[in-house]
N, C-alpha and C positions, 0 to 999 in steps of 0.2 A: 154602188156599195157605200154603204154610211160608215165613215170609217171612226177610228177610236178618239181623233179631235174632233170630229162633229158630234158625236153622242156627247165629250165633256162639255163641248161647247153649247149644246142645248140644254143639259143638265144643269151650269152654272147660269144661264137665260132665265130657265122658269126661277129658280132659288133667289135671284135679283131680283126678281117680278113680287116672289111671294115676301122678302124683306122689306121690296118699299111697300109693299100694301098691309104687312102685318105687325113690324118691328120697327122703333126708333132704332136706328144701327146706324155707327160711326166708329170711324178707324184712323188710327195715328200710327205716320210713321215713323219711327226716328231716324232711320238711316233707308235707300234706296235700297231695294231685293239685291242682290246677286246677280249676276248672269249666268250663264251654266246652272250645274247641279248645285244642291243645298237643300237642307235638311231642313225645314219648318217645325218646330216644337213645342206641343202648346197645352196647357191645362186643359179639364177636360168636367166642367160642372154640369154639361147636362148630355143626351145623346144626341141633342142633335148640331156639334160643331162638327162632325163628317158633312153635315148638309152643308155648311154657313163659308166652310173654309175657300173654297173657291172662291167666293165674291172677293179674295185678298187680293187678287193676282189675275189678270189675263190668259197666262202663260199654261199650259194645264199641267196641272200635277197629279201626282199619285199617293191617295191616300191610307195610310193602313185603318183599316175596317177591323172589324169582330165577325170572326166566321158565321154568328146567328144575325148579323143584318144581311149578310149573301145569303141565307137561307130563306129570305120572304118572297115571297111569290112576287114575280117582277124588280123586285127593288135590285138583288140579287144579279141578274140577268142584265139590268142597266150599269151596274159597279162591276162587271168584268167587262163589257164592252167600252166602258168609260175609260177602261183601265187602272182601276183600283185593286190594292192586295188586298186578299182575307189573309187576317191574322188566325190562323190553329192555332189551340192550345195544343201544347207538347209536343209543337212543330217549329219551336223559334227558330230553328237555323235556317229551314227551308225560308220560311217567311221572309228573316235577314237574306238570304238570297238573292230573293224574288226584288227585294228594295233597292241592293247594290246593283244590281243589274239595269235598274232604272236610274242610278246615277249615274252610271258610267256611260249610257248613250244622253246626258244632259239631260237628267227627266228629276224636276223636285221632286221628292217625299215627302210626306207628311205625315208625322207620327203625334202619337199622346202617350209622354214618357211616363204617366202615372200607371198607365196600364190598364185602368178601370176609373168610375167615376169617381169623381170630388165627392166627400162625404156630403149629406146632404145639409149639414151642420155647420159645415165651413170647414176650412184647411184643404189641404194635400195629400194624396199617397206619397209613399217614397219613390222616386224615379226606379225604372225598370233602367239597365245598363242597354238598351238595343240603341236609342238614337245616338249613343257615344260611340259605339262600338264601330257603327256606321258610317257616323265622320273621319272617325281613323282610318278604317278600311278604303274607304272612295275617298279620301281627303278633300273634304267637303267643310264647307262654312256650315254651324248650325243658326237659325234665326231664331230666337225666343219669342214666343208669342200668348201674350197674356190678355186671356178674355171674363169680363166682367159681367153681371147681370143683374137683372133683380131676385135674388132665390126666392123672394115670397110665393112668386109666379112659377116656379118648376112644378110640375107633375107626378108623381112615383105614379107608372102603370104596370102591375103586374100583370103577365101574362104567359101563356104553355108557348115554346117555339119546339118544331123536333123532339116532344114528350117532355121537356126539362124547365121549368119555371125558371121563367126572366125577367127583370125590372127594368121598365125605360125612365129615365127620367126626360120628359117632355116639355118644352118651349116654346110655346107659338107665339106668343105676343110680349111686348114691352120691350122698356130698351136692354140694348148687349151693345159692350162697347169693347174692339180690337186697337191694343198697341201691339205695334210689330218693333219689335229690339234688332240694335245694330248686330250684324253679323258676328259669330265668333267660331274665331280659329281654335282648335285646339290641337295641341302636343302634346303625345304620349303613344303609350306602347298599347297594342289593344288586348295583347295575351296580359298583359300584369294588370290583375284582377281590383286591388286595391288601388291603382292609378284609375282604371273606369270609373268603379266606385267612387271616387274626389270629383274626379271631373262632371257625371253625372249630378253629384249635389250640384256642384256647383252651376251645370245649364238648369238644374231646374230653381235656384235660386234667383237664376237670373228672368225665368220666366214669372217667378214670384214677384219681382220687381214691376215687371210690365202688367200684370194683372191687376196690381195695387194701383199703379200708373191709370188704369180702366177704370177702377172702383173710384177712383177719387173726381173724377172728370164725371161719371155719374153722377156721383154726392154732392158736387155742384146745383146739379138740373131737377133733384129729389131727394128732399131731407129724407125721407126715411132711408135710402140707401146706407147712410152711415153706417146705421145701428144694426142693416141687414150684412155687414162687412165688418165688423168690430171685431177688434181681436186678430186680424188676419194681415194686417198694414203696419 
């Protein structure tokens, strides 16, 4: 029986395979992962950093998904055998659940606190409160994680999923560059709504930081990256 670290384990195998032959990809780390559980948090500019995140880490994690990439025929079927949560819309508690459950036997999560994609213009959504909520609850380190790329090269693919029109933003080539930020603790209460709130800016401030930290290390290796980043550093 193929059990649920062999299917991550081959899933994160082909994804290696398809970055060295498609992607300049490179990753900085500031501080060592964690051991145990911890919460991975990272910006979210095209769809496909659910694919890429693994190559961060060895260890397998669990990543929260969007219920319409579990709904593709096969893709679907590998992300619960892998072990991955689908996020429901108007199902946040069950999903938060489903993620502390996997803290609490030492299983990372990985979450994208904006919720949805980076405009494709540049900037941030505003953080959704579920990765804070989450470190409080499993008293968990959150790790910021800021990913860079070239936007000239994303894709808008509009498409029918389940009858409902979807937009992929797609990346197959050039470079994407991961800092991973030092771990952070946080303190507070998880029912007081306006302390999430603070705290929430404030991990995704810090994932701001590490993503700037990508863009610049880019801007190095390709003038035009600057100008495709301006405004946002």
């Amino acid at each position: 029986m193929v059990t649920q670290q062999k299917w991550y384990e081959l899933g994160r195998k082909v994804v290696n395979a398809y970055s060295k032959a498609c992607l300049t990809m490179e990753v900085e780390y500031s501080a060592p992962l964690p051991d145990g559980a911890f919460i991975l948090a990272a910006n979210h500019p095209t769809s496909c950093e659910p694919i890429f995140l693994p190559t961060l880490m060895r260890r397998p994690m669990s990543i929260m998904i969007s219920e319409s990439v579990f709904s593709i025929a096969g893709v679907g079927a590998y992300l619960r055998a892998a072990g991955h949560i689908k996020v429901v819309r108007g199902s946040g508690m069950a999903t938060l659940s489903q993620a502390l459950r996997k803290l609490e036997v030492g299983i990372p999560v990985a979450i994208f606190p904006e919720g949805g994609l980076s405009p494709l213009s540049g900037g941030y959504l505003k953080p959704h409160s579920g990765a804070v909520r989450l470190a409080l609850a499993a008293n968990v380190p959150i790790v910021p994680v800021g990913i860079a790329l070239d936007r000239t090269r994303i894709r808008p693919v509009n498409f029918m999923l389940g009858g409902k029109p979807e937009t992929a933003h797609i990346y197959t080539s050039g470079q994407m560059a991961f800092t991973v930020g030092a771990p952070m603790r946080l303190a507070g209460d998880v029912n007081n709504w306006r302390e999430v709130e603070r705290l929430s800016e404030q991990m995704m401030d810090a994932i701001k930081m590490q993503a700037c930290a990508s863009a610049w290390r880019l801007a190095q290796s390709q003038v035009i990256f600057a100008s495709a980043w301006s405004g946002e550093c």
